[in-house]
MARBA-3410 file (N, C-alpha, C, O; in Angstrom, 1 decimal):
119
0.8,-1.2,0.0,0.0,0.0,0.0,0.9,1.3,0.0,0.5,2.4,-0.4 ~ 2.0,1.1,0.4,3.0,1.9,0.6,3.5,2.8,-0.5,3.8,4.0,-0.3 ~ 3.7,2.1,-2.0,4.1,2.3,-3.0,2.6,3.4,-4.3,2.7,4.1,-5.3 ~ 1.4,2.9,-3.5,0.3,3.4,-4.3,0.0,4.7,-3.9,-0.6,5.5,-4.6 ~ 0.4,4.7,-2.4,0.8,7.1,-2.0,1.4,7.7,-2.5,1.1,8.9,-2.6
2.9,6.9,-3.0,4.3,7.0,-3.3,3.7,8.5,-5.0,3.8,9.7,-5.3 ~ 3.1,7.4,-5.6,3.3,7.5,-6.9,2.2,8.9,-7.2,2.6,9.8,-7.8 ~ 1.1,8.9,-6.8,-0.1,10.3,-6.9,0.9,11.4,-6.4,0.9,12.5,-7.0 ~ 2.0,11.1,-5.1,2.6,12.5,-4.6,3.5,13.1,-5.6,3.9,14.2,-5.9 ~ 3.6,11.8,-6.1,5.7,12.4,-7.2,4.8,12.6,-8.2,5.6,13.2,-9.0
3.4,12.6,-9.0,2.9,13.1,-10.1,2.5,14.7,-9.7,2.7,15.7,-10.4 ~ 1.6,14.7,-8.2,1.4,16.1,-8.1,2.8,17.1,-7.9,2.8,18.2,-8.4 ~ 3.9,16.6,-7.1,5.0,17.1,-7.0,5.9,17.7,-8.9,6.5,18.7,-9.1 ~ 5.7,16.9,-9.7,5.6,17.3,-10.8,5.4,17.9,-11.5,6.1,18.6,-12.3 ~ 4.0,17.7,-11.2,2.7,18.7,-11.9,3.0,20.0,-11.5,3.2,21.0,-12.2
3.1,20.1,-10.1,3.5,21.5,-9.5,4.7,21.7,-10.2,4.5,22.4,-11.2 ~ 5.8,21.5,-10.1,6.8,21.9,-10.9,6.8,22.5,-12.1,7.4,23.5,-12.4 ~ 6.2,21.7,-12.7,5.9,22.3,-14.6,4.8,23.6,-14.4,5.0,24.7,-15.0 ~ 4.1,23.5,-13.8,3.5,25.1,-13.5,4.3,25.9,-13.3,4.6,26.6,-14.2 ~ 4.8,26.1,-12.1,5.7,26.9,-11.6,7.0,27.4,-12.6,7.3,28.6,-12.5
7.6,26.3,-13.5,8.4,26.2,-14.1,7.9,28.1,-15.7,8.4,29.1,-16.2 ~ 6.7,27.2,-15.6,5.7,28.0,-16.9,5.9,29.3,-16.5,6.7,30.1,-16.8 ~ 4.9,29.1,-15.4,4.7,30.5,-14.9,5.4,31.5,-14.9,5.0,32.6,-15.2 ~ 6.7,31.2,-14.5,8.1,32.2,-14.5,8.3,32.3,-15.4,8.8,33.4,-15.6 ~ 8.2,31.6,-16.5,8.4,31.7,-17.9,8.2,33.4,-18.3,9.1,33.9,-19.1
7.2,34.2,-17.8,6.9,35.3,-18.2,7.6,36.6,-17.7,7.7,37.7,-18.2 ~ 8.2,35.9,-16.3,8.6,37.2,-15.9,9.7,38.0,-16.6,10.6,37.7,-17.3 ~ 9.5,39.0,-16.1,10.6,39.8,-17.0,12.3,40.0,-16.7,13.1,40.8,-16.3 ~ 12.5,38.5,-17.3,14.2,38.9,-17.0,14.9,38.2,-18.2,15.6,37.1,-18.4 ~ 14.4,39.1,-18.9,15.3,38.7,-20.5,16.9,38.0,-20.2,17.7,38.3,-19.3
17.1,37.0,-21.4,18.5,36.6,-21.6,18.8,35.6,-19.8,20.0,35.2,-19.6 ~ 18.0,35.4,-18.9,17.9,34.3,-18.0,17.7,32.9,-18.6,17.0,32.7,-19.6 ~ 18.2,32.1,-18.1,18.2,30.8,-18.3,16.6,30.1,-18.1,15.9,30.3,-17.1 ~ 16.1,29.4,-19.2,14.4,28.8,-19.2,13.7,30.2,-18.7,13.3,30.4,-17.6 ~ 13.7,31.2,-20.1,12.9,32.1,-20.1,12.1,32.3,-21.4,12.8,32.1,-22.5
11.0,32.5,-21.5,10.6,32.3,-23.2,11.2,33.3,-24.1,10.9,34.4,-23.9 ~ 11.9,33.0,-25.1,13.1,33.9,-25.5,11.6,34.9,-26.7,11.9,35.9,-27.3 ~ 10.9,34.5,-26.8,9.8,35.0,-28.1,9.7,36.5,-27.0,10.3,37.5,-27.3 ~ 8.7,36.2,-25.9,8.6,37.5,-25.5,9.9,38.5,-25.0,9.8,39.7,-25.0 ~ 11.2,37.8,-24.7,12.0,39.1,-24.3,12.7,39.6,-25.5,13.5,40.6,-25.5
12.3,38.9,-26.4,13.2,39.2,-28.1,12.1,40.4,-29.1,12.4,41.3,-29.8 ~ 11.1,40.0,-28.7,9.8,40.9,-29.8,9.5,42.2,-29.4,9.6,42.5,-28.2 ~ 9.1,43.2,-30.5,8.9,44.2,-30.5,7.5,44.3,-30.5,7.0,43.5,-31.3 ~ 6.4,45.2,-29.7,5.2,45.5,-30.3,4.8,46.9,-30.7,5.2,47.9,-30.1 ~ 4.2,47.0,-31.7,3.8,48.5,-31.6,2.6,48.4,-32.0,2.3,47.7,-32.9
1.4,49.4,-30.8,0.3,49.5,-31.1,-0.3,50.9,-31.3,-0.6,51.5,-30.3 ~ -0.6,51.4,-32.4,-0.9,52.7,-33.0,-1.8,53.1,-33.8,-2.2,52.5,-34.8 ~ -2.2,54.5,-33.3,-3.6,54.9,-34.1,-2.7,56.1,-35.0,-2.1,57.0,-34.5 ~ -2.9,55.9,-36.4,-3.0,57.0,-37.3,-3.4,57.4,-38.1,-4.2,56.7,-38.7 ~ -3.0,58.8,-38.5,-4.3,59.4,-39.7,-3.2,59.8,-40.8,-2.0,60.1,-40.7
-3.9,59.8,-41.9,-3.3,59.8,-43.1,-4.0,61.1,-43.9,-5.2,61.3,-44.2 ~ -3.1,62.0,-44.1,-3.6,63.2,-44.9,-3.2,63.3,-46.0,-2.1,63.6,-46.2 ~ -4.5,63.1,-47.5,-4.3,62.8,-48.4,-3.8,64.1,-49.7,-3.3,65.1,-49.2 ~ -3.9,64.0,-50.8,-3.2,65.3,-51.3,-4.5,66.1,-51.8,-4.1,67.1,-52.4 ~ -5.5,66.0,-51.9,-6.5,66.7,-51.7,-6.9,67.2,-50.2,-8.0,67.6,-50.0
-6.1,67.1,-49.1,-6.3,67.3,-47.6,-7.1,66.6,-46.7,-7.2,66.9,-45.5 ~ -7.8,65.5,-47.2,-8.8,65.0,-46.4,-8.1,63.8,-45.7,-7.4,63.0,-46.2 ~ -8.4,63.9,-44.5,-8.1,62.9,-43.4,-8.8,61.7,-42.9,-9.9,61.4,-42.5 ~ -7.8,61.1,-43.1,-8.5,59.2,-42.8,-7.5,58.1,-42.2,-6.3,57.8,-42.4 ~ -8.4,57.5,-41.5,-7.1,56.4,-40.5,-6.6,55.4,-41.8,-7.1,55.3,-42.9
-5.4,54.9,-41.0,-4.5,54.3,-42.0,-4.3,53.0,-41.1,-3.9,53.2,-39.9 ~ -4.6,51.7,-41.4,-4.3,50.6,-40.5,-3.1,49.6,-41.1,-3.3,48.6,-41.9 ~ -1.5,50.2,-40.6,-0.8,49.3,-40.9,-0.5,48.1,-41.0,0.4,47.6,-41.7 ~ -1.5,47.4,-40.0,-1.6,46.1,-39.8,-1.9,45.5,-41.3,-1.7,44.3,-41.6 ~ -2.4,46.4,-42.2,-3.1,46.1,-43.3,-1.7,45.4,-44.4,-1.8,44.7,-45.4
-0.4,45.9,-43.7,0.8,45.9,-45.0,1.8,45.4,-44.9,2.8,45.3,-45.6 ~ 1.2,44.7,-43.4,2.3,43.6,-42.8,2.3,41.9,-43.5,1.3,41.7,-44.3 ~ 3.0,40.9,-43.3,2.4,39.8,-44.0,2.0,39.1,-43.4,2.5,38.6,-42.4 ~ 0.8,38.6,-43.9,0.0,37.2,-43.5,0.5,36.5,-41.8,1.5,35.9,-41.7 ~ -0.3,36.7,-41.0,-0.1,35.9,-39.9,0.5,36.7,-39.0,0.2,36.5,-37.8
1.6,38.0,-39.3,1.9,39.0,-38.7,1.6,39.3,-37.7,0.4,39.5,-37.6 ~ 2.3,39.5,-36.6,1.6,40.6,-35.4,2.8,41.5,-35.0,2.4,42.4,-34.2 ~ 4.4,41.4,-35.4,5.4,42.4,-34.7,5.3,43.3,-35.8,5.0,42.9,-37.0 ~ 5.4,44.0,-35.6,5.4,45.2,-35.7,6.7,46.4,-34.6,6.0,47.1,-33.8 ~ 7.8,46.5,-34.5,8.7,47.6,-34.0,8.9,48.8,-35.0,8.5,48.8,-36.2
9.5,49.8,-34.2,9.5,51.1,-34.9,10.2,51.0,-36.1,9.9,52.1,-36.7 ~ 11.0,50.3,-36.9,12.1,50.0,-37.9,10.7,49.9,-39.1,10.5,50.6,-40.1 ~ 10.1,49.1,-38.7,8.8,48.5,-39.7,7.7,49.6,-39.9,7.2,50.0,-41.0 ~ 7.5,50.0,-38.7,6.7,50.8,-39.0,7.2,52.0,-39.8,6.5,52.6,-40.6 ~ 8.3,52.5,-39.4,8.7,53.5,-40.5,8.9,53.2,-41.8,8.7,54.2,-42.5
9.3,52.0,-42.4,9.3,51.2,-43.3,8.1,51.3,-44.1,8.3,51.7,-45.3 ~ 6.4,50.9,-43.8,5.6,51.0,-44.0,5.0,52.5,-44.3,4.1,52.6,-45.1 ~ 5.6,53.7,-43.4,4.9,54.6,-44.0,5.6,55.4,-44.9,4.9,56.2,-45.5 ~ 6.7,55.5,-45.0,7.3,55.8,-45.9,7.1,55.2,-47.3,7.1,55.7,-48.4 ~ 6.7,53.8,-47.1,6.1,53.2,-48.7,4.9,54.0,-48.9,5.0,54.7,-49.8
3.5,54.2,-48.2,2.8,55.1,-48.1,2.4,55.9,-48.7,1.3,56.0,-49.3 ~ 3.7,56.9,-48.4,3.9,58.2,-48.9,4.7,58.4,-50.3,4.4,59.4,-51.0 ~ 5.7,57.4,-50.9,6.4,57.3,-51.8,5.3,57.1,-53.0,5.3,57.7,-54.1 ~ 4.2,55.9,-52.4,3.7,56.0,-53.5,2.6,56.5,-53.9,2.0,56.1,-54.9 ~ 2.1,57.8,-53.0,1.2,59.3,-53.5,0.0,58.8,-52.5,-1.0,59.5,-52.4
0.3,57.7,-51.7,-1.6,57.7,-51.3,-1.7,58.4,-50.1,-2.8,58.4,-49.5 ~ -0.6,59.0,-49.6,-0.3,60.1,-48.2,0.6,61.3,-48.6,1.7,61.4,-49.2 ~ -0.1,62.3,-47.9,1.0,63.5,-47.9,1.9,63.2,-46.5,3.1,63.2,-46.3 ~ 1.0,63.1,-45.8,1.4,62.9,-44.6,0.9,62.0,-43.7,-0.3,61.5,-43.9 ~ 1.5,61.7,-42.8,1.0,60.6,-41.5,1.2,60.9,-40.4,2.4,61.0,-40.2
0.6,61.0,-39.6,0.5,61.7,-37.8,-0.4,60.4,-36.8,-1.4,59.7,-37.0 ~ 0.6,60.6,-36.0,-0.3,59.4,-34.9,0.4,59.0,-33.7,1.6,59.3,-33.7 ~ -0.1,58.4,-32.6,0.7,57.8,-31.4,0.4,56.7,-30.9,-0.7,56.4,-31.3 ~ 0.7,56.1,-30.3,0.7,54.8,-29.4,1.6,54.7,-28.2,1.9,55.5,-27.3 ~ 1.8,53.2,-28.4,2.3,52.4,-26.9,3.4,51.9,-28.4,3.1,51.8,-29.6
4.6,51.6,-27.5,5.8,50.6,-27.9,5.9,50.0,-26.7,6.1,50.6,-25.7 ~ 5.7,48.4,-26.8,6.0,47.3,-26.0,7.2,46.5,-26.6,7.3,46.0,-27.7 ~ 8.0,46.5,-25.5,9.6,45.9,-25.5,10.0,45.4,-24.0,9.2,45.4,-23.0 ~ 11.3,44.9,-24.1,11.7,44.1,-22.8,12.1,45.2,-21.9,12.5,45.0,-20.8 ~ 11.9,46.6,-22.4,12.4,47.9,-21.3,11.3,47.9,-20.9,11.3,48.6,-20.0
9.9,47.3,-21.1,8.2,48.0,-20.8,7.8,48.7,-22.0,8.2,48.6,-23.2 ~ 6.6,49.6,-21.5,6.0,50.1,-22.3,6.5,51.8,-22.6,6.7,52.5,-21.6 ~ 6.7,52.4,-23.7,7.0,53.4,-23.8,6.2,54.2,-25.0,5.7,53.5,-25.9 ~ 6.0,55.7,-25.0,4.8,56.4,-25.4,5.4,56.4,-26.9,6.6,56.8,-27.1 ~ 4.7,56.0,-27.9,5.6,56.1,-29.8,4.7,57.5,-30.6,3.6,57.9,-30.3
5.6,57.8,-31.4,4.6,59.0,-31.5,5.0,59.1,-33.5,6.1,58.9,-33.9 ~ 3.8,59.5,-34.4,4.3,59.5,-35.7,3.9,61.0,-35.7,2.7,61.4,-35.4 ~ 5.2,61.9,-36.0,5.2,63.3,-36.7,5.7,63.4,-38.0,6.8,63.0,-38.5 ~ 4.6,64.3,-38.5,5.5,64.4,-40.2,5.5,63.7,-40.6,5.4,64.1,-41.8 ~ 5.6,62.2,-40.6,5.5,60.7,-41.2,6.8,60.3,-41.0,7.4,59.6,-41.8
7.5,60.7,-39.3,8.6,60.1,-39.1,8.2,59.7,-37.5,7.5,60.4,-36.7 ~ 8.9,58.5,-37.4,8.6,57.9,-35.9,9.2,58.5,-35.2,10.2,59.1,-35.7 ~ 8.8,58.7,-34.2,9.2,59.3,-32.9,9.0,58.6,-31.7,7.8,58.3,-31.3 ~ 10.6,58.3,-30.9,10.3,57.5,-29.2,10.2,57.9,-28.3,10.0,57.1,-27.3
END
């Protein structure tokens, strides 16, 4: 009977482990050993902007629209990337807008002037 306590303890003892194990998985200490390298490696950027056309009229622009298939990073490199195609190819005079930039520093305020990013 001895051996049949044995075995439910060392599975829950386990079980607990691999949670715990997860769990920390998130916290924030980039480049630690068994940390999920996806989130301390990725960039996010989440942003509202407006697009001022060459007749003057103003309309949101959803970059998510120009990213590829399946996409969700988005950092400031890309996004400048994207509005400068934008603008190159006549469908904006200009682009103005701001957000949140999420990185392994936290969150920080992103801001689009002129159709140039700003941190």
């Amino acid at each position: 009977m001895h051996s049949s306590t044995v075995l439910p303890i060392i599975d829950l003892v386990l079980t607990a482990t691999l949670v715990a194990w997860m769990a920390t998985g998130f916290t924030p200490m980039p480049g630690s050993w068994l940390r999920w390298r996806m989130f301390c490696r990725a960039n996010f950027t989440i942003v509202s902007l407006t697009g001022t056309t060459k007749d003057g009229r103003a309309e949101p622009v959803n970059v998510y629209d120009y990213l590829s298939p399946g996409s969700f990073i988005l950092g400031p490199t890309q996004l400048q990337t994207i509005i400068v195609y934008l603008i190159r190819t006549g469908r904006y005079d200009r682009i103005d807008g701001h957000g949140r930039f999420l990185s392994v520093r936290g969150e920080q305020p992103i801001e689009v002037r002129g159709s140039r990013v700003v941190l």
